[in-house]
LUMNU-565700 format. One record per residue: residue number from 1; y, z, x of N, C-alpha, C in turn; residue in three letters. Coordinates in pm, whole numbers, plus 32768, in hexadecimal, padded with zeros to 4 digits. Atoms other than C-alpha are relative to their C-alpha. Layout:
<recs>
+-----+------+------+------+------+------+------+------+------+------+-----+
:   n :   nY :   nZ :   nX :  caY :  caZ :  caX :   cY :   cZ :   cX : res :
+-----+------+------+------+------+------+------+------+------+------+-----+
: NUM :    Y :    Z :    X :    Y :    Z :    X :    Y :    Z :    X : Ala :
...
+-----+------+------+------+------+------+------+------+------+------+-----+
</recs>
This chain:
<recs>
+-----+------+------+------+------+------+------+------+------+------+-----+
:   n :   nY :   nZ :   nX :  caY :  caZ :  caX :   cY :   cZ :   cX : res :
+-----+------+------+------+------+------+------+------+------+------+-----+
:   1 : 800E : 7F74 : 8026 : DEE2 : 9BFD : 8601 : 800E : 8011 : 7F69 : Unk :
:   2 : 7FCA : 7FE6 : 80BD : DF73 : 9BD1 : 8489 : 7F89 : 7FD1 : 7FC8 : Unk :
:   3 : 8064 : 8048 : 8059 : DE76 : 9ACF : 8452 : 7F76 : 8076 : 7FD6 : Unk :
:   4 : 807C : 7FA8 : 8003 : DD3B : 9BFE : 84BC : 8022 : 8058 : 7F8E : Unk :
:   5 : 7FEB : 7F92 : 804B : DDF9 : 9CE7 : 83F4 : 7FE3 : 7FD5 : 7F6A : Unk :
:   6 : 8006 : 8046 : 8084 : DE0E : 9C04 : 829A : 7F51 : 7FF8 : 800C : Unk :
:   7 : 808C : 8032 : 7FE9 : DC97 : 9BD9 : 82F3 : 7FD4 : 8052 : 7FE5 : Unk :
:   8 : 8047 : 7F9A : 7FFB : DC3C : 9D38 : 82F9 : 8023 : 803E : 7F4A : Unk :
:   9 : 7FDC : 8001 : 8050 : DD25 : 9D7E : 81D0 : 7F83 : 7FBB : 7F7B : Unk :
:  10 : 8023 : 8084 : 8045 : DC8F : 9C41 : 80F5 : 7F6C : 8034 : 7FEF : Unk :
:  11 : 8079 : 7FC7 : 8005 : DB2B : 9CD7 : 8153 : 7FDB : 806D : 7FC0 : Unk :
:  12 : 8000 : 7F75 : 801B : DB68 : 9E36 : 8116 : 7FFF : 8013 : 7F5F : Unk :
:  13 : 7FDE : 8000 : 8092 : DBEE : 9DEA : 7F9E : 7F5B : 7FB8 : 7FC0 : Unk :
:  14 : 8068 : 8011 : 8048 : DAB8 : 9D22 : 7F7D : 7F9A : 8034 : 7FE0 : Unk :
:  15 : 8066 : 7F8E : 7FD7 : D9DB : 9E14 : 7FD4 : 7FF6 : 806C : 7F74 : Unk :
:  16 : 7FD8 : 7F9E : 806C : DA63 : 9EFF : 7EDB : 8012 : 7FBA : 7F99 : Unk :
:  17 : 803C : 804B : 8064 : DA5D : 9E1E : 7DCD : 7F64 : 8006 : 7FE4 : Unk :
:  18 : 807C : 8033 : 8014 : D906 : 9DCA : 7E1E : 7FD0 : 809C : 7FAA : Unk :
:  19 : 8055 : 7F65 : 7FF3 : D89B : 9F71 : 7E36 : 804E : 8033 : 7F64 : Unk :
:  20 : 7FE0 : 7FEC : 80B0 : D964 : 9F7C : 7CAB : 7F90 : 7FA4 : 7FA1 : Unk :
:  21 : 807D : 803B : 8028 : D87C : 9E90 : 7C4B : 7F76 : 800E : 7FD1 : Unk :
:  22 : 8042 : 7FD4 : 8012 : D76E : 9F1F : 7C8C : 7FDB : 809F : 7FA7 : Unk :
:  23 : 8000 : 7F43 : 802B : D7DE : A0A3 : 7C38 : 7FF0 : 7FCA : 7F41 : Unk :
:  24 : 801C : 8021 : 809D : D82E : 9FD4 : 7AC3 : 7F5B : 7FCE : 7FB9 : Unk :
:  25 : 8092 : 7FE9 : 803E : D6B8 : 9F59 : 7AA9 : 7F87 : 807B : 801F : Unk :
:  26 : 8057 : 7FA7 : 7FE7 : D626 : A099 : 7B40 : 8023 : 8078 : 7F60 : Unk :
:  27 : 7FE9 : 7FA3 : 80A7 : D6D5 : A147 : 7A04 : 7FBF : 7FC9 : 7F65 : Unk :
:  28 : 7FFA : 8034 : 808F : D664 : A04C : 7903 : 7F71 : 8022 : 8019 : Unk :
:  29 : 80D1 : 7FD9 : 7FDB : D4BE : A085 : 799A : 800C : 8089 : 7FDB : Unk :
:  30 : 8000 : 7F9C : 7FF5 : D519 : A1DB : 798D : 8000 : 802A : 7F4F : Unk :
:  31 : 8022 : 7FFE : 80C3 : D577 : A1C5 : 780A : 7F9C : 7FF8 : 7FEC : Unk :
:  32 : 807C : 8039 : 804D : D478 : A0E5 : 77AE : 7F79 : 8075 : 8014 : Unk :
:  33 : 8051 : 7FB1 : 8015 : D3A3 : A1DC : 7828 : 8001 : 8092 : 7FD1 : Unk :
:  34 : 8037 : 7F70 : 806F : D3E8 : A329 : 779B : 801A : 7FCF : 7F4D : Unk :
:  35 : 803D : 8014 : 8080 : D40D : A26A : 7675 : 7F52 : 7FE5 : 7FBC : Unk :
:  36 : 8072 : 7FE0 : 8030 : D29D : A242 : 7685 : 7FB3 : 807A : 800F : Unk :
:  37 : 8057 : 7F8F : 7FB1 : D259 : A37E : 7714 : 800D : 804B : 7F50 : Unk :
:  38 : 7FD9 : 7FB1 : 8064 : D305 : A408 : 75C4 : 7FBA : 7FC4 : 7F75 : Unk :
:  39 : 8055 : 8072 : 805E : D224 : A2EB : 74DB : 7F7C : 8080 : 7FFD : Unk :
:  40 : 8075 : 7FBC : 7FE7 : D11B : A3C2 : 758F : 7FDB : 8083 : 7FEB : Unk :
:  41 : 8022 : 7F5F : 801A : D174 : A51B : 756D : 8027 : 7FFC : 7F4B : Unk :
:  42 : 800F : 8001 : 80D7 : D1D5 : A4E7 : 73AE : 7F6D : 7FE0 : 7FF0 : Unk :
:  43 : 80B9 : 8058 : 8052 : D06A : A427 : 737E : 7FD0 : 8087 : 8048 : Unk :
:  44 : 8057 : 7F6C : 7FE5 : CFDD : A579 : 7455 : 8014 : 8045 : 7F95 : Unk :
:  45 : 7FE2 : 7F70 : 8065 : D08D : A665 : 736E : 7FD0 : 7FDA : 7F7B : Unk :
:  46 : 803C : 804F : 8085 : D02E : A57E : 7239 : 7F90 : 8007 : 7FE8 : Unk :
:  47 : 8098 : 8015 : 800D : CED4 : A55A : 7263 : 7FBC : 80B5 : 805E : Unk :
:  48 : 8021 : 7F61 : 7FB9 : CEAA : A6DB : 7333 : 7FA1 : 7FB9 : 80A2 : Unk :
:  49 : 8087 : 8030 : 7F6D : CDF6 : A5E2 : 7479 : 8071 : 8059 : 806A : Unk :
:  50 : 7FB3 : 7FB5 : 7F75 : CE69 : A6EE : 7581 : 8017 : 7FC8 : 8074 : Unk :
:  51 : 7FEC : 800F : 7F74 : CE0E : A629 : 769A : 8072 : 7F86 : 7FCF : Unk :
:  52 : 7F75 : 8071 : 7FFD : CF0C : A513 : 763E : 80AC : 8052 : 802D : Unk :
:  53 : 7F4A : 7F9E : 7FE3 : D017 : A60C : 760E : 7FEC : 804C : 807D : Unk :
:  54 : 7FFB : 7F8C : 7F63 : CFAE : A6EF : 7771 : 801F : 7F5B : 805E : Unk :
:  55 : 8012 : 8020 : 7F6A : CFA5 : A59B : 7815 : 80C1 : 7FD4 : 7FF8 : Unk :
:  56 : 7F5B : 8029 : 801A : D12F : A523 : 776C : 801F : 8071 : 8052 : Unk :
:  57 : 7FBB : 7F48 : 7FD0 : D181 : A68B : 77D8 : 800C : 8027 : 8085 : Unk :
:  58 : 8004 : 8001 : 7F4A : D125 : A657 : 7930 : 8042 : 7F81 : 804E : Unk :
:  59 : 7FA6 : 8070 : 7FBB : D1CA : A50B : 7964 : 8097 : 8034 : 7FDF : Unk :
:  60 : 7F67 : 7FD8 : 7FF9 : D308 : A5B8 : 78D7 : 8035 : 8059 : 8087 : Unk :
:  61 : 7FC4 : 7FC1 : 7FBB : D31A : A6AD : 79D9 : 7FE9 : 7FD0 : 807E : Unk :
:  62 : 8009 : 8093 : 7F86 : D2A2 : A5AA : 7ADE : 8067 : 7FA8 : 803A : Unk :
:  63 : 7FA6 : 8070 : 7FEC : D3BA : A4EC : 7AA0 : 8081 : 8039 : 7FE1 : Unk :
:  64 : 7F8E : 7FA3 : 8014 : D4C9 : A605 : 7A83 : 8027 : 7FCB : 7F9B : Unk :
:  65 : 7FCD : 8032 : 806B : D512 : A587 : 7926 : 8061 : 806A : 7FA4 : Unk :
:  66 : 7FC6 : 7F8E : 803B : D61C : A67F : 78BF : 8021 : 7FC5 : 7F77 : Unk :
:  67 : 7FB1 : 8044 : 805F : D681 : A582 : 77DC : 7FAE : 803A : 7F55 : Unk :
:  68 : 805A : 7FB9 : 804A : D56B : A60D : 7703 : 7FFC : 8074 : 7FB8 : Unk :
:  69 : 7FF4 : 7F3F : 7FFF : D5A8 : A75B : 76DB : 8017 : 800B : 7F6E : Unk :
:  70 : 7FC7 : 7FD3 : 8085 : D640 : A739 : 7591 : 7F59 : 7FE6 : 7F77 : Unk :
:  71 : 8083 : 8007 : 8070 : D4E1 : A6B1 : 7509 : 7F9A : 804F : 802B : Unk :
:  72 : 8036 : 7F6E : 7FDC : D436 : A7C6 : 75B1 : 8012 : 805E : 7FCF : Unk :
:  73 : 800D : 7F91 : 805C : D4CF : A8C8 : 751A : 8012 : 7FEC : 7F61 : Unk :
:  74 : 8042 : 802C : 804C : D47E : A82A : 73F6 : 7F5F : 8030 : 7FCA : Unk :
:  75 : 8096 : 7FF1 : 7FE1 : D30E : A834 : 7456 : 7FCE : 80B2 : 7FE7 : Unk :
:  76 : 8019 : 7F6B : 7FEE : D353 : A9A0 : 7483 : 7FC7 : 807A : 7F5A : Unk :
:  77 : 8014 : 7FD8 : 80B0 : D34F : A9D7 : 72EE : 7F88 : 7FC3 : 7FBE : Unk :
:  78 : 8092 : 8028 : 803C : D20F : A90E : 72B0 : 7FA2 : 8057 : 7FCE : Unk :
:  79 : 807C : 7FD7 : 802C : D0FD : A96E : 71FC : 7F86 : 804B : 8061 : Unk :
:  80 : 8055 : 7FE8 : 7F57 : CFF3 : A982 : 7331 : 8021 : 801E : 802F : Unk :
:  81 : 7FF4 : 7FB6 : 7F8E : D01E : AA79 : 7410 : 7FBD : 7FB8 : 8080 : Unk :
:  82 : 802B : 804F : 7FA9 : CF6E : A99E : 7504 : 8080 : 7FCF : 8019 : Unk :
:  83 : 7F9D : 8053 : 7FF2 : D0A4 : A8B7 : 74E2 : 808B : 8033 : 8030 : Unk :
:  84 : 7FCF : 7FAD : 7FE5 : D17D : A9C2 : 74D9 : 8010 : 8016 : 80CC : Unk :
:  85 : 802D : 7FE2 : 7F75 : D0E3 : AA4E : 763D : 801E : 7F8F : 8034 : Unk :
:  86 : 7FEC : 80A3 : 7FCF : D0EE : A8DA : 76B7 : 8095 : 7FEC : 8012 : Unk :
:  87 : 7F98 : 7FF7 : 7FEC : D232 : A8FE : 7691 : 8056 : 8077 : 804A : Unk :
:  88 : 7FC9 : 7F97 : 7FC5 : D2B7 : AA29 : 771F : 7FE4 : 7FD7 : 808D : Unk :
:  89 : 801F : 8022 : 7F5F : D1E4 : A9A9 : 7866 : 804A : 7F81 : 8041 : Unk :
:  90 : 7FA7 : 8083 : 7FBC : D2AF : A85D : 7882 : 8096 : 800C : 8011 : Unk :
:  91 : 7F9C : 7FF4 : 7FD5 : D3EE : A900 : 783A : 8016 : 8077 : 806E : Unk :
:  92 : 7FF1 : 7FB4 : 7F93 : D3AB : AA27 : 791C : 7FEB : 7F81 : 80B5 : Unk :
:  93 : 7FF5 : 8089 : 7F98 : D35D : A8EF : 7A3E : 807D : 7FC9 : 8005 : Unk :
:  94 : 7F8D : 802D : 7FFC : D4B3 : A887 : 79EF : 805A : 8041 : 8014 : Unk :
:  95 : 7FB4 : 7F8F : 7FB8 : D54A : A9C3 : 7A3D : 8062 : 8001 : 7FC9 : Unk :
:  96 : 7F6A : 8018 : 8049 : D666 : A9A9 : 7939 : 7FF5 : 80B0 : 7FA5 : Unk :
:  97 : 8015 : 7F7B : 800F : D6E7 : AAFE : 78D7 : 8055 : 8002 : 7F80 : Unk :
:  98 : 7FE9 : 8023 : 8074 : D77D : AA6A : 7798 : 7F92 : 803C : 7F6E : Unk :
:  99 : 8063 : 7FF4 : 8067 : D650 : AA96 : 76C9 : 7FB5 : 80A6 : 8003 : Unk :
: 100 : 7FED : 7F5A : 8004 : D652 : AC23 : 771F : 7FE1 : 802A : 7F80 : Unk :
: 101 : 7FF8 : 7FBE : 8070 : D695 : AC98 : 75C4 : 7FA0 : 7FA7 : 7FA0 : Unk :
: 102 : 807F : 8043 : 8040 : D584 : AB81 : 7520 : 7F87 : 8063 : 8036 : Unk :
: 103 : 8095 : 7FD2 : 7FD5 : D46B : AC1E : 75F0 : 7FF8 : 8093 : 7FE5 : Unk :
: 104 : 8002 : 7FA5 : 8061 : D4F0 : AD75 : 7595 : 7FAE : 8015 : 7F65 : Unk :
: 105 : 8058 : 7FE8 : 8087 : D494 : AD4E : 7434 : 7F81 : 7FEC : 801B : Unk :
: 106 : 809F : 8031 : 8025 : D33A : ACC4 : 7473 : 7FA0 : 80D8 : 8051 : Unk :
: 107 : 802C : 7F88 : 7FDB : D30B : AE2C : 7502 : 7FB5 : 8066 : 7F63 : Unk :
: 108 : 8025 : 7FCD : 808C : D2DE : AE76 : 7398 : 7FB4 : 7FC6 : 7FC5 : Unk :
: 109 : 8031 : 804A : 804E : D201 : AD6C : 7369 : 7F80 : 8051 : 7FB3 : Unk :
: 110 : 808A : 7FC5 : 8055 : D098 : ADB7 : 728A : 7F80 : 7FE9 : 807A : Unk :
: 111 : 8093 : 8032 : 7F5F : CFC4 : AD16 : 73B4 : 8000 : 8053 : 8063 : Unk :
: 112 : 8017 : 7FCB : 7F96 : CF6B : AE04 : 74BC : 8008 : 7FBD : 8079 : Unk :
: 113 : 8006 : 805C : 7F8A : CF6A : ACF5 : 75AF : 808B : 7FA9 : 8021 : Unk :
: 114 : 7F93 : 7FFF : 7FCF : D0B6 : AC8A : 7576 : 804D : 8028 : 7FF5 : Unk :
: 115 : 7FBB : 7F8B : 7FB2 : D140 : ADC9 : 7586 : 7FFE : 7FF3 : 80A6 : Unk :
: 116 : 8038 : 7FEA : 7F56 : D0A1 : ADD8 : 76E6 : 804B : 7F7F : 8057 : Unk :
: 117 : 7FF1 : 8094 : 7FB2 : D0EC : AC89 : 774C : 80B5 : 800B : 8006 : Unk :
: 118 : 7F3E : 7FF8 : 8025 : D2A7 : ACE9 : 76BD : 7FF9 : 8043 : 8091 : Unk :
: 119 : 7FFB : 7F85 : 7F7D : D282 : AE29 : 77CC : 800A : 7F87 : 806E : Unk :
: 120 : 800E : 803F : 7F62 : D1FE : AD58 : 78FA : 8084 : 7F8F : 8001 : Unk :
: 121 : 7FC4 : 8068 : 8017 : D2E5 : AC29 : 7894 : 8092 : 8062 : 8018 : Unk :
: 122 : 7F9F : 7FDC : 7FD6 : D429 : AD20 : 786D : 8001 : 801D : 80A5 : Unk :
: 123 : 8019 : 7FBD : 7F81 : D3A2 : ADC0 : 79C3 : 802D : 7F72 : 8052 : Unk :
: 124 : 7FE9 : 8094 : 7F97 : D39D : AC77 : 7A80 : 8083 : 7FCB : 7FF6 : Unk :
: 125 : 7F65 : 8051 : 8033 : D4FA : ABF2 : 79D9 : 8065 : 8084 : 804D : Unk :
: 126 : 7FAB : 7F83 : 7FD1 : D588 : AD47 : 7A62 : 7FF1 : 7FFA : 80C8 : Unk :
: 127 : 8011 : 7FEA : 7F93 : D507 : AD34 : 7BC2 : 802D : 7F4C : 8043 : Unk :
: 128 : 7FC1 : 807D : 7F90 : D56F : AB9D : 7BF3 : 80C8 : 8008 : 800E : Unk :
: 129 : 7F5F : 7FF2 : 8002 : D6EC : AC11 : 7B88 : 802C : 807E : 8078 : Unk :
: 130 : 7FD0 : 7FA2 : 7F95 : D6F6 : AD2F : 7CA5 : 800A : 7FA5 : 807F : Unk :
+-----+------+------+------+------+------+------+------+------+------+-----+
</recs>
């Protein structure tokens, strides 16, 4: 009976070892890749190629990358209102109600479009926190 028990024990620990293992290289793939996701969305904003930056923008919120957020609202002060917008849509996908008072201001922006785009974006950030 002791012996099954040390058996189950002995297994159980390995097990869980093993499933740390893995959780530690599922975090390091996970880096490596929004570090390229973020290679991808600077060279968008650098060079103005939208679809690079809509497609970074869509693997961020693909991949719940909250970790992001801080270079998003970043994005939010760019030049391009394209980039801008691009942004409001990946952090509204992320549903973080942090970045509230960023999307505020853009209510004032000069672009008609991302005025429009702040509205719907507050609207949506208001209706995933109810």
């Amino acid at each position: 009976m002791i012996r099954k028990i040390l058996v189950v024990i002995i297994l159980t620990v390995l097990f869980i070892h093993s499933c740390r293992k893995k959780d530690e290289q599922l975090d390091v793939g996970r880096n490596t890749e929004l570090r390229k996701i973020m290679k991808l969305l600077k060279a968008g904003a650098d060079s103005e190629d939208f679809r690079s930056q809509k497609q970074a923008l869509y693997l961020i919120y693909e991949m719940n990358a909250v970790e992001l957020i801080p270079e998003l609202i970043t994005l939010l002060k760019d030049k391009s209102p394209v980039t801008r917008i691009y942004a409001m849509h990946a952090l509204q996908e992320l549903g973080t109600k942090e970045v509230i008072p960023e999307i505020i201001n853009l209510l004032n922006d000069d672009n008609d479009w991302v005025r429009k785009e702040a509205v719907e974006t507050l609207g949506a950030l208001q209706v995933k926190e109810s």
